[in-house]
C-alpha positions in Angstrom: 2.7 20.2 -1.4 4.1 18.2 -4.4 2.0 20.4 -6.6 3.2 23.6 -5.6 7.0 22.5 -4.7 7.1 21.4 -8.4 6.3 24.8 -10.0 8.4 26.5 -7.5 11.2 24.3 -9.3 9.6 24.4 -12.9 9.7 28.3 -12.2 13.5 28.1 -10.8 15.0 26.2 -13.6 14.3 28.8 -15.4 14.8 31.8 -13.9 18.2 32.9 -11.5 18.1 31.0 -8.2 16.3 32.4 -4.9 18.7 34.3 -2.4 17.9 30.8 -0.4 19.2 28.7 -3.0 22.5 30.5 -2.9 23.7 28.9 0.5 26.8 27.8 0.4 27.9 29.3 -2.8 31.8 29.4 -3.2 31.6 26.1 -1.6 34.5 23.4 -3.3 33.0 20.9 -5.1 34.0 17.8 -2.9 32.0 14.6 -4.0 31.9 14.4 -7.6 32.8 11.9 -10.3 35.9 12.1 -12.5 36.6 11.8 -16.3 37.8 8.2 -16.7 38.2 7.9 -13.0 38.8 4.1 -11.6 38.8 4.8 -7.9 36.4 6.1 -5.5 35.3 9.4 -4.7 36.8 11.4 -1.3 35.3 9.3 1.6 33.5 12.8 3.4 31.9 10.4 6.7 32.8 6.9 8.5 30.8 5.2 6.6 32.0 5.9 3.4 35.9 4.8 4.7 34.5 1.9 6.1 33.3 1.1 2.3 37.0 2.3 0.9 38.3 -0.2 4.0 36.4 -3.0 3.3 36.8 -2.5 -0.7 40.7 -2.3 -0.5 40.9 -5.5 1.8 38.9 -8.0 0.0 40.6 -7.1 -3.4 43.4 -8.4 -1.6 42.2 -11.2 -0.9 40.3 -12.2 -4.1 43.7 -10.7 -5.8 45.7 -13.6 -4.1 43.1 -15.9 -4.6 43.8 -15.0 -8.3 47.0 -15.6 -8.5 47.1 -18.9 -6.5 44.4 -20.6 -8.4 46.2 -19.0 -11.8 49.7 -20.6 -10.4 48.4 -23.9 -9.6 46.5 -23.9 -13.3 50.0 -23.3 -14.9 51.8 -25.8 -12.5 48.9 -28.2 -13.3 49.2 -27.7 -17.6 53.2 -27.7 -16.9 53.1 -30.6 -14.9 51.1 -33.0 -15.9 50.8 -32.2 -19.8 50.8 -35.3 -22.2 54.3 -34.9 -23.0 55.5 -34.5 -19.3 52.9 -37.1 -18.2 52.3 -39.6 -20.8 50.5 -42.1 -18.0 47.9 -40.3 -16.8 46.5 -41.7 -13.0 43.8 -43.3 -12.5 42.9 -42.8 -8.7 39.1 -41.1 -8.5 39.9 -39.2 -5.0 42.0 -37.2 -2.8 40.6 -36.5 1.0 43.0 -34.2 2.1 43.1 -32.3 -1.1 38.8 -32.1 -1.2 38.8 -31.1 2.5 41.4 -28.6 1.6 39.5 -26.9 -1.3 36.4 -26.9 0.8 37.2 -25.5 4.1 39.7 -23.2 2.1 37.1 -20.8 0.6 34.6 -21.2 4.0 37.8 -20.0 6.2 38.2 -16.7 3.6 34.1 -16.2 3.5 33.9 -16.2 7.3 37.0 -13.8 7.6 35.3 -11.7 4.8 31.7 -11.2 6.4 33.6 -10.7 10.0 34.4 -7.7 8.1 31.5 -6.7 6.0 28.8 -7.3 7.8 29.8 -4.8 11.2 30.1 -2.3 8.3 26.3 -3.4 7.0 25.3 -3.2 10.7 26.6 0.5 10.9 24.5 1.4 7.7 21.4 -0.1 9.0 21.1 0.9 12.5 20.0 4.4 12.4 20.4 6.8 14.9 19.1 9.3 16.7 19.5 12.2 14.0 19.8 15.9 14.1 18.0 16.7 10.6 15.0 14.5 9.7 14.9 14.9 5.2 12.1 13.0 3.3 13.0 12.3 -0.2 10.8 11.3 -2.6 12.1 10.1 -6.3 9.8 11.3 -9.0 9.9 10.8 -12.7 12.8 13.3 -12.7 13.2 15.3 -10.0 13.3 14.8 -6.1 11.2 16.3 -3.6 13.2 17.1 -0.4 10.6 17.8 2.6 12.6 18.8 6.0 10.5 17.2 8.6 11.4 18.9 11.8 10.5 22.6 10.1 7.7 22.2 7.9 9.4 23.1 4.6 9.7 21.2 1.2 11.1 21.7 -2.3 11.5 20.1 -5.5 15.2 19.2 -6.9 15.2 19.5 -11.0 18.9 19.2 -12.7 19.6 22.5 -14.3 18.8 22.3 -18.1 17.1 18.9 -17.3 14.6 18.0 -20.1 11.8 17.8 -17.3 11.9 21.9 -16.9 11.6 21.7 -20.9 15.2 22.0 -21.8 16.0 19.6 -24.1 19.7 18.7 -21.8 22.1 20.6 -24.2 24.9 22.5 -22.8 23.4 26.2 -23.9 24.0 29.2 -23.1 21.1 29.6 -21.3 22.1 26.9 -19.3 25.6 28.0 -18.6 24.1 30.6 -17.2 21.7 29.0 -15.0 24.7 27.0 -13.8 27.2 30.5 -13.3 24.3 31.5 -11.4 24.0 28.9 -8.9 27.5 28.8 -8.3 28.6 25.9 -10.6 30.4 25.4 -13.3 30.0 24.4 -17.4 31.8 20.9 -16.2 28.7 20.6 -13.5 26.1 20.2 -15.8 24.2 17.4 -15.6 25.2 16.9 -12.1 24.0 20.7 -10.3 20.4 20.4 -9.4 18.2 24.1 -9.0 17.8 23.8 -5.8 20.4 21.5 -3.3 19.7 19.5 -0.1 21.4 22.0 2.7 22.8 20.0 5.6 25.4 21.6 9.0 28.8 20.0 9.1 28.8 17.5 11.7 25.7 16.5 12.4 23.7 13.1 11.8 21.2 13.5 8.9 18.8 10.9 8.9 17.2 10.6 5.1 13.9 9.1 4.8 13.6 7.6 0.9 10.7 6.7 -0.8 9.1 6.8 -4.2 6.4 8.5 -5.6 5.9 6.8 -9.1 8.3 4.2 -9.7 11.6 2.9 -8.1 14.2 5.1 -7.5 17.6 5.5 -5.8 18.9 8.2 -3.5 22.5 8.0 -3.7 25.5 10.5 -3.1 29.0 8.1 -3.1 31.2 10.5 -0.8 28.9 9.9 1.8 28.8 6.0 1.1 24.9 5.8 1.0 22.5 4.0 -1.0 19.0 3.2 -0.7 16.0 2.1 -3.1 13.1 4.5 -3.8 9.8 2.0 -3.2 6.8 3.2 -4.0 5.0 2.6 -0.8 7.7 1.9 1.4 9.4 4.1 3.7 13.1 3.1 3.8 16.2 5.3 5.8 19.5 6.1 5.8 22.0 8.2 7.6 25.3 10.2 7.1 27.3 12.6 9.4 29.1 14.8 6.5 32.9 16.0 8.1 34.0 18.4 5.2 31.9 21.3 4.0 31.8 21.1 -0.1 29.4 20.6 -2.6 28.8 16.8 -3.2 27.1 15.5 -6.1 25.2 12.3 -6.2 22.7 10.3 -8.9 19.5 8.3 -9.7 20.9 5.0 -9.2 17.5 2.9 -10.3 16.8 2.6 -14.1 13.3 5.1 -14.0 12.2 5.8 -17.2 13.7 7.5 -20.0 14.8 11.1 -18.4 17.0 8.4 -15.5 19.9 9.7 -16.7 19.2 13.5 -15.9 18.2 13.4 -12.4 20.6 14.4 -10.3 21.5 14.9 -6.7 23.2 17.6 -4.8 24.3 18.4 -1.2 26.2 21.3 0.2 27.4 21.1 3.2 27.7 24.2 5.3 28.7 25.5 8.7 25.7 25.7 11.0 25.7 29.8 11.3 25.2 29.0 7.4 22.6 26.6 7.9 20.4 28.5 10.0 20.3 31.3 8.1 19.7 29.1 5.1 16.9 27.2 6.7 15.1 30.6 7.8 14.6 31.4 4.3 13.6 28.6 2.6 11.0 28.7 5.7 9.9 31.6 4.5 9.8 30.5 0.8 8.7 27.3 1.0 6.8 26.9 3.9 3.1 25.3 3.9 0.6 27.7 2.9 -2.8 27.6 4.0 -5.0 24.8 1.1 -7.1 26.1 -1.3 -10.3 25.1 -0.1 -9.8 27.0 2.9 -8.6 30.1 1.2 -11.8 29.5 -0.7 -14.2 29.6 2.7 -12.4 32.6 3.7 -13.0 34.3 0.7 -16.9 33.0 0.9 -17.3 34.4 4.2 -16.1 38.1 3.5 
């Protein structure tokens, strides 16, 4: 399967994109990141507004925290200074002050993980899902295998130096990118062939790695998970807003790390279907060499 997946995408990068790699074209480009951007990117399921949640109240808190210890250095330096305070104390302890400072920070930690950790929770009880999706990091590219109907394809970025481009902005690879429905300021982030999903239903991702550690990752949905060789690891997402979302290695893999890319459209579910019967067609398991071999013996 990886074999013949991988030259179907080898073959792709270079030519224009199969009438089953154009689902969802004209979709708007939802998840992706921003030129000198600070903030995160639009939250597209719960999960990812929990994360905004959570991230907006502990800076809060860690902001106030700030400020009091800063206040209580400058009261200390104004305060008891060798001009203000020539006669320094000589008293070793302070209980109230020492119980203060230490069930202080355990009163904000517990407060904090009564937060964070039904969030954690959410992420790591999977449910049941509508869409079962393998992915499997390779050394650059991602194979995306759809469980439930027996289809799977390999995700290479467009103009990505592991379909022999050399990741220059081209013309050639403009128009690879016009092509598939994205534009010049897409490149490096458009992959040849994007993970379909319906709007509104669970997508359960299974994530593992095929050579060395990896990272699925797409930030608008708020999901992250390691690539393990050998280990079988999952995560899930409902995505609300049909768009294209982009998303990234997030594991340092080798030297091409930085070119290989993730991308999801998300699309109604008349536009999945019809999506899905195609790459079905395409992509489907053919019968194995061998056996096509016996057959052949035979006649």
């Amino acid at each position: 399967m990886r074999n013949r997946t991988m030259l179907t995408g080898l073959a792709t990068a270079f030519a224009a994109p199969a009438a089953a790699q154009d689902a969802g074209n004209g979709l708007e480009v939802v998840g992706a990141p921003t030129h000198g951007g600070m903030g995160f990117q639009y939250g597209a399921t719960e999960l990812a507004r929990d994360i905004h949640w959570l991230d907006g109240m502990v800076t809060i808190i860690i902001t106030a925290i700030t400020i009091l210890v800063t206040a209580l250095l400058v009261f200390c330096i104004v305060r008891y200074n060798r001009k203000a305070n020539p006669t320094p104390g000589s008293f070793t302890h302070n209980s109230p002050l020492e119980i203060a400072w230490t069930v202080g920070p355990i009163l904000v930690l517990v407060f904090i993980g009564a937060f964070s950790l039904p969030v954690l929770f959410k992420q790591q009880e999977i449910p049941e899902g509508d869409i079962y999706i393998k992915a499997t990091g390779y050394q650059w590219y991602w194979n995306h295998e759809y469980l439930d109907d027996g289809f799977a394809f390999d995700s290479y970025m467009i103009g990505s130096p592991a379909t022999g481009g050399d990741n220059r902005l081209t013309d050639e690879v403009v128009a690879q990118l016009q092509e598939a429905g994205y534009e010049e300021e897409h490149f490096r982030l458009a992959t040849d062939t994007a993970v379909v999903v319906p709007v509104g239903k669970t997508i359960v991702m299974q994530i593992t790695g095929g050579d060395v550690i990896h990272s699925w990752t797409i930030p608008a949905f708020g999901v992250k998970q390691d690539a393990v060789p050998g280990r079988l690891a999952e995560l899930w997402f409902t995505p609300e807003r049909e768009g294209v979302y982009f998303g990234q290695c997030s594991e340092l893999c080798g030297i091409a790390h930085a070119y290989m890319p993730i991308t999801v459209k998300v699309v109604s579910e008349e536009e999945y279907e019809t999506w899905k019967a195609e790459m079905i067609e395409e992509y489907a398991e053919a019968p194995s060499a061998p056996e096509a071999i016996q057959v052949a013996s035979a006649d």
